[in-house]
Each structure stands twice: as structure tokens, then as C-alpha cells.
C-alpha positions in Angstrom: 35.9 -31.6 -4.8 34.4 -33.2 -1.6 32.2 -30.4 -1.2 30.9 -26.8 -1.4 33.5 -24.2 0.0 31.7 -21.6 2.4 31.3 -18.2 1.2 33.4 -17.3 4.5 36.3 -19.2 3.1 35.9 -17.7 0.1 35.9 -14.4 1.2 39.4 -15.0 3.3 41.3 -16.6 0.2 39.7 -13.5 -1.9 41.3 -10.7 1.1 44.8 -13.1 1.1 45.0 -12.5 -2.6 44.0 -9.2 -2.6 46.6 -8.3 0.2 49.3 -11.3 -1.0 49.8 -11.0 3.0 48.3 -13.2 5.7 49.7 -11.2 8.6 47.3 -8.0 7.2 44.5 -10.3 6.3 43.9 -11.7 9.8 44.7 -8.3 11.6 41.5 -6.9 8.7 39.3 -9.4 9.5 40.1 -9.8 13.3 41.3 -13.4 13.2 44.5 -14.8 14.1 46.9 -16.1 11.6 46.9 -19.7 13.1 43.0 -19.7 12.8 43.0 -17.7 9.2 46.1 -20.3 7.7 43.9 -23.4 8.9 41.1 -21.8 7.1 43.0 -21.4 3.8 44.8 -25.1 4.4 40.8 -26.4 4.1 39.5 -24.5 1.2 42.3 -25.9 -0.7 41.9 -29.5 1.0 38.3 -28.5 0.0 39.2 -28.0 -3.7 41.9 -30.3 -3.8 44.7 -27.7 -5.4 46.8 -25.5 -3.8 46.5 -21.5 -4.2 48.9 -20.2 -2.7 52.8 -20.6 -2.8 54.0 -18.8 0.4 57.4 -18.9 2.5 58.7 -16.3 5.3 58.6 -13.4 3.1 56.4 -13.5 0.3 52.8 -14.6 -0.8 51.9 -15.6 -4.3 48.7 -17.3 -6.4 49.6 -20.5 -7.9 47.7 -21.1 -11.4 45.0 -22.5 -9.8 44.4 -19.1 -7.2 44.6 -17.3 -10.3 42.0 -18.9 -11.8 40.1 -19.3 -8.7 40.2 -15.3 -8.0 38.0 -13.6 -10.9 35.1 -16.4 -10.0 35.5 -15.8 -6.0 35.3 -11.8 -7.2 32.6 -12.5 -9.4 30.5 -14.7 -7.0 31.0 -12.3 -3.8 30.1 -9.4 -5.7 26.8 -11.1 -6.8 26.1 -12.1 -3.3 26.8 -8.8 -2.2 24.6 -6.9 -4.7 21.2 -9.3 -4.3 21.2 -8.8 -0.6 21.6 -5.0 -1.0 18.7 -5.3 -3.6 16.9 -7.5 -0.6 17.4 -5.1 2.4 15.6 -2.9 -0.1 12.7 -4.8 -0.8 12.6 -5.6 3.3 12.8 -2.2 4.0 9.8 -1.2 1.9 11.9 1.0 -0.4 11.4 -0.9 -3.6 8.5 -3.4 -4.1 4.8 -3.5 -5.7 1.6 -2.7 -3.9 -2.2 -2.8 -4.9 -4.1 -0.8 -3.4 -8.4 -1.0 -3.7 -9.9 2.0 -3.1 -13.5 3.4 -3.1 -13.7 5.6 -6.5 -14.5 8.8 -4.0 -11.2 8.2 -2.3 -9.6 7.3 -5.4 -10.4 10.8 -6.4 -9.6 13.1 -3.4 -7.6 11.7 -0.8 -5.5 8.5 -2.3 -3.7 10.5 -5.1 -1.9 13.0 -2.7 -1.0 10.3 -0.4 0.4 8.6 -3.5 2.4 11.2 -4.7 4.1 12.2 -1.6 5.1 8.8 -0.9 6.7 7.7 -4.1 8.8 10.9 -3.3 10.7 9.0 -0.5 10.1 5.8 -1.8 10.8 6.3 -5.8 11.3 2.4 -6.5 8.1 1.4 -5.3 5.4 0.3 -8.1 2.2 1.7 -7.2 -1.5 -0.1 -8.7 -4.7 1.5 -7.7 -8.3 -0.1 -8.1 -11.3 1.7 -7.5 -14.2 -0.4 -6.5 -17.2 -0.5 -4.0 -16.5 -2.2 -0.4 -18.1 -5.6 -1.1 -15.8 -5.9 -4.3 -12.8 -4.4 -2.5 -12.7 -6.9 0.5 -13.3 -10.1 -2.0 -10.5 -8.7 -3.7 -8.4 -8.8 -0.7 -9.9 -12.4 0.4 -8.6 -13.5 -3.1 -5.0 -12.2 -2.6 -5.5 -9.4 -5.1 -4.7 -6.4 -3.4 -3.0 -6.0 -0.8 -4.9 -2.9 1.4 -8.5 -1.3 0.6 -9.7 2.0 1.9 -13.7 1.3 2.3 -16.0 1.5 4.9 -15.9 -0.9 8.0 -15.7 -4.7 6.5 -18.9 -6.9 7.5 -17.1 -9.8 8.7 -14.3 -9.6 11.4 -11.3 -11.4 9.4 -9.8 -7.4 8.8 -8.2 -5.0 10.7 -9.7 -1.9 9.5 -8.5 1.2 10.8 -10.4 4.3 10.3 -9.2 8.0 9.6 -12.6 9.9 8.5 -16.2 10.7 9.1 -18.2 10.7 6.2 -21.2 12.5 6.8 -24.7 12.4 4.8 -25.7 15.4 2.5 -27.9 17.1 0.4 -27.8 17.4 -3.0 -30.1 19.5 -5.2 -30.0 21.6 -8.0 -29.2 25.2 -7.1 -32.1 28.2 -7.2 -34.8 26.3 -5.7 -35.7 26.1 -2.0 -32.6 24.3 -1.0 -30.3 27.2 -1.4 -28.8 28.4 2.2 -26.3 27.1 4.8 -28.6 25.3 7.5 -29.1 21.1 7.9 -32.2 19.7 6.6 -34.3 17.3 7.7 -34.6 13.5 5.9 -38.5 14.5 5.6 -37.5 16.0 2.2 -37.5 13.5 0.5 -41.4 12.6 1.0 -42.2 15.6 -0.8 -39.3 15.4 -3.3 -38.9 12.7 -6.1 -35.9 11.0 -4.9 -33.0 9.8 -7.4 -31.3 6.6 -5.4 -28.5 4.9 -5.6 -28.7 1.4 -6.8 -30.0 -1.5 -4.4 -27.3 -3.2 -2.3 -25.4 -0.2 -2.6 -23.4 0.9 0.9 -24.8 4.8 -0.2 -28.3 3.2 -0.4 -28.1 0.9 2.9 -26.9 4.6 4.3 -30.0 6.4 3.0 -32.8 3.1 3.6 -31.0 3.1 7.7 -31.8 7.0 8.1 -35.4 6.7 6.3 -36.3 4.3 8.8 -34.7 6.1 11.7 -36.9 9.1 10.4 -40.0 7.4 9.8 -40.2 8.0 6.6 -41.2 6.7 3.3 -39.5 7.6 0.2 -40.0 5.4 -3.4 -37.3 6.5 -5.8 -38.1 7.9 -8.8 -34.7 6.4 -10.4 -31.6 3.9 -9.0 -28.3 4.6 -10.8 -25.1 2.7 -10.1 -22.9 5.5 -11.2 -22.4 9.1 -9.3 -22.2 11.1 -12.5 -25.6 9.5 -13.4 -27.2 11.0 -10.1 -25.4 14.2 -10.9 -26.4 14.8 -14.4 -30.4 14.1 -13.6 -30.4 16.3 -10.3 -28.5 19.2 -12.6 -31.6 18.2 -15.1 -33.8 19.1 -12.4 -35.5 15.5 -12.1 -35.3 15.0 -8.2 -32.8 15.2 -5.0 -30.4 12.6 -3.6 -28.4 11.8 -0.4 -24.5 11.5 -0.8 -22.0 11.1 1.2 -20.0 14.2 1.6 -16.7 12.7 0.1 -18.4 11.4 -3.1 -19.8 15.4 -4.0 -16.4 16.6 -6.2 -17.5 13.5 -8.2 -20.1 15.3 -9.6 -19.5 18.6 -8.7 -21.3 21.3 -10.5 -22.4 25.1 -10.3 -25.9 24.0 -10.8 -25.8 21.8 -7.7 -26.1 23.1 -4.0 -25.4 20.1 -0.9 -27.0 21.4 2.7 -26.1 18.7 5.9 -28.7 16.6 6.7 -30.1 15.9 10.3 -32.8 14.4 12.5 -31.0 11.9 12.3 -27.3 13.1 11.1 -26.2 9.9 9.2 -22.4 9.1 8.9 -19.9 6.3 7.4 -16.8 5.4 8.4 -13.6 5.6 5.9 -10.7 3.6 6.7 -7.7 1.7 5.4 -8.0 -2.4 6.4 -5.9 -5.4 5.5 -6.5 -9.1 6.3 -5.2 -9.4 9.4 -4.2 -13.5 9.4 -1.7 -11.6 6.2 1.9 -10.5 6.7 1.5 -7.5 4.7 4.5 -7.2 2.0 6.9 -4.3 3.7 6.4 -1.7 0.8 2.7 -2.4 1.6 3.1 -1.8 5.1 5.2 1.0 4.5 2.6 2.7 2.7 -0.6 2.0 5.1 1.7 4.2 7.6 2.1 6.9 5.3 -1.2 6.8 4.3 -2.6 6.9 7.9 -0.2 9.5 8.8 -1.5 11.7 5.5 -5.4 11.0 6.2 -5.5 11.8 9.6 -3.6 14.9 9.7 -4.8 16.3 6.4 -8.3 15.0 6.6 -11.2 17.2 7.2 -14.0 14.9 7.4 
């Protein structure tokens, strides 16, 4: 064999077989006969055998067509099926994608954008991790996930597209002089003992940036790392805290009361980013436009 027969060839002897007629094989695949009988004349130059024994009225498979045709059958069909299963995968019906998340959108918005999508894309694998920003972005820099829904990245090498306001609340344990509808002002917390987030936290740059912008002073009493931490010691009646707004059904209780906070009204940004040198996988990218699509017509704020 002086080399490889092309799958088009291939696909013409496996229709002449099929039909045992050239005349119906060159009207199905729109060819003439002329052009369809040199093709065949190759293949089997190609192979160095002939397959078929043919006169004015008949069409037959020699020994050699007949051993030929359950490997041409066999080979098409493989061809066939693994670019089906790759027009899925380009699609963005069946593939894998990580998403990071921040754990307070892990835990409201993410898993109903999740479900919904998996119903029109069922053969999509779906991995969540729940981080803060600063992990979330390394974690895309490294190749390990492949979108993050944080705040607004530091460094420019994202695209970061936001779908919510996060505003700044209160949060105090219910009965005392908290309890009532109206903002209050960030001077609370001078008179309050104040239970922090930990240092280099994005919640604790949020509440150090509005104490400054309202000249004010407040030493924390404690600095936790967790939410349910700041939940259980505020129930415990051991201070006040400012959250943002998405992070309260984290540690949502009946003894805890939020009010909105103002002078100033402190917000954060939630979006969905990817790096943006990064062809993003097409289930990936399928997803951040269902997500977007979910978040800004079902979010609230």
C-alpha cells in the first residue's frame, strides 16, 4: 500500500457496496460517474487489490471488498460518532467547568443558577469552590478554575463583569436599641464594642474605607475569619459588626436584627470575571451567560 486512502474514498467504495450500483451512488452523492469510477479505480490502485467485479449490468465485492467493507463500516461509524461527541463539547453541551465562588454567593445565588442550567445542559460536570477574592483570582492565574464570582480583581489582567450591589449593613442582636427600619450612622461603632472581620479581609478593607470616610475610630473587640463566628458572638450579645448584605443568610438568626448603614452608604461590587488573555472552554462560556442572564434579572441587590 503506497499510502493512506482518504476517508472520502472510503466513504464512496462504502455507498458503491452498499448500493452494488455506481449509477445511484454518483446521482446520491452528486458526482458524476466518470469522476466517482476514477475515484474507486485509485483506492484500489491505492490498496493494490481490486474490490469490485462489475460489467454493464451488475456490481459485485470481490474477496478483498468484502473484507474491506466491515472495517470501512467500522471506521466511518467511529469517525462519525467522535465528531458528534465533539460538536457537543464545542457547543458547550457536555464538558467540565470550575467555578470559584465567594462562600456568600456560593450560598444564595450560584446554586439556582446551577440548577437551572444543568437542566438544558445535563452532560455538563459542574465543580464549585468557595473562597475569598484574593484566593479566587490566584486560583484562576494558576489555571484552576475557570470563572470566579468575587468582587472587582485588583490587577487589570480580568474581565470582570458585574451583576450586583452589595451594600454595608448592620448587624446586632435583636431587643436592644437597634431594633427599627431606618439607616444608621458608622458612629456606632465608637460607642459599641465592634466584632471585625479578620485583617486583610475584603469585608474588613470595606469597614477600615467607611471608618475613615466617617472620621471615626473603632478598635475591635475580636477579628474572626469565619461569618458564623461573627454570628454566634453578636447572638451572645458581645458587640456589633458590619456585613455585607449578601453574607447575612450566612448567619441568619431570630436573635439578630441588620439596619442599612449610611453617612457614608458603603457598597461592593459582585461580578463574574475570567482571565481575559484565556479562551474560555465553551461549556465555561456557556455558563457565564446563563449565569449573567440569571443574576441580573433575578438579582435584588
Amino acid at each position: 500500500m503506497q499510502r493512506r486512502p482518504s476517508l472520502n474514498s472510503l466513504r464512496l467504495f462504502l455507498q458503491v457496496a452498499q448500493n452494488r450500483s455506481f449509477s445511484e451512488t454518483s446521482r446520491n452523492a452528486n458526482l458524476s460517474q466518470p469522476a466517482l469510477s476514477r475515484t474507486i479505480r485509485l483506492l484500489e490502485e491505492e490498496l493494490g487489490t481490486r474490490l469490485f467485479d462489475r460489467n454493464s449490468r451488475n456490481v459485485s465485492l470481490t474477496a478483498a471488498g468484502e473484507a474491506m467493507l466491515p472495517i470501512v463500516e467500522r471506521l466511518t461509524a467511529d469517525f462519525d460518532h467522535a465528531f458528534s461527541e465533539l460538536a457537543l463539547t464545542f457547543s458547550g453541551a457536555r464538558g467540565r467547568v470550575v467555578i470559584g465562588a465567594l462562600p456568600s454567593v456560593a450560598a444564595s445565588t450560584l446554586p439556582a443558577a446551577i440548577a437551572s442550567f444543568l437542566k438544558s445542559h445535563p452532560q455538563v460536570e459542574i465543580v464549585v469552590r468557595d473562597h475569598l477574592s484574593g484566593a479566587l483570582y490566584q486560583q484562576m492565574q494558576e489555571r484552576q478554575i475557570d470563572l470566579a464570582i468575587a468582587t472587582p480583581p485588583e490587577e487589570g489582567e480580568f474581565t470582570f463583569e458585574p451583576f450586583m450591589d452589595d451594600p454595608m449593613v448592620l448587624v446586632a442582636p435583636a431587643g436592644q436599641q437597634f431594633d427599627g427600619a431606618g439607616p444608621v450612622g458608622w458612629s456606632v461603632f465608637v460607642d459599641q464594642p465592634f466584632i471585625a472581620m479578620a485583617p486583610r479581609s475584603s469585608v474588613r478593607n470595606l469597614t477600615d474605607v467607611a471608618m475613615h470616610k466617617a472620621g471615626i475610630t473603632a478598635r475591635p473587640l475580636f477579628e474572626c475569619t469565619q461569618l458564623a463566628t461573627v454570628g454566634a458572638m453578636i447572638e451572645a450579645g458581645l458587640g456589633i459588626t458590619a456585613l455585607p448584605r449578601s453574607t447575612i443568610d450566612m448567619i441568619q438568626s431570630p436573635n439578630l436584627i441588620t439596619r442599612p448603614l449610611g453617612k457614608p452608604v458603603i457598597t461592593r461590587a459582585i461580578g463574574i470575571a475570567y482571565l481575559t488573555d484565556r479562551t474560555l472552554p465553551p461549556a465555561a462560556e456557556a455558563f457565564f451567560r446563563h449565569f449573567l442572564g440569571e443574576a441580573r434579572g433575578g438579582s435584588g441587590g
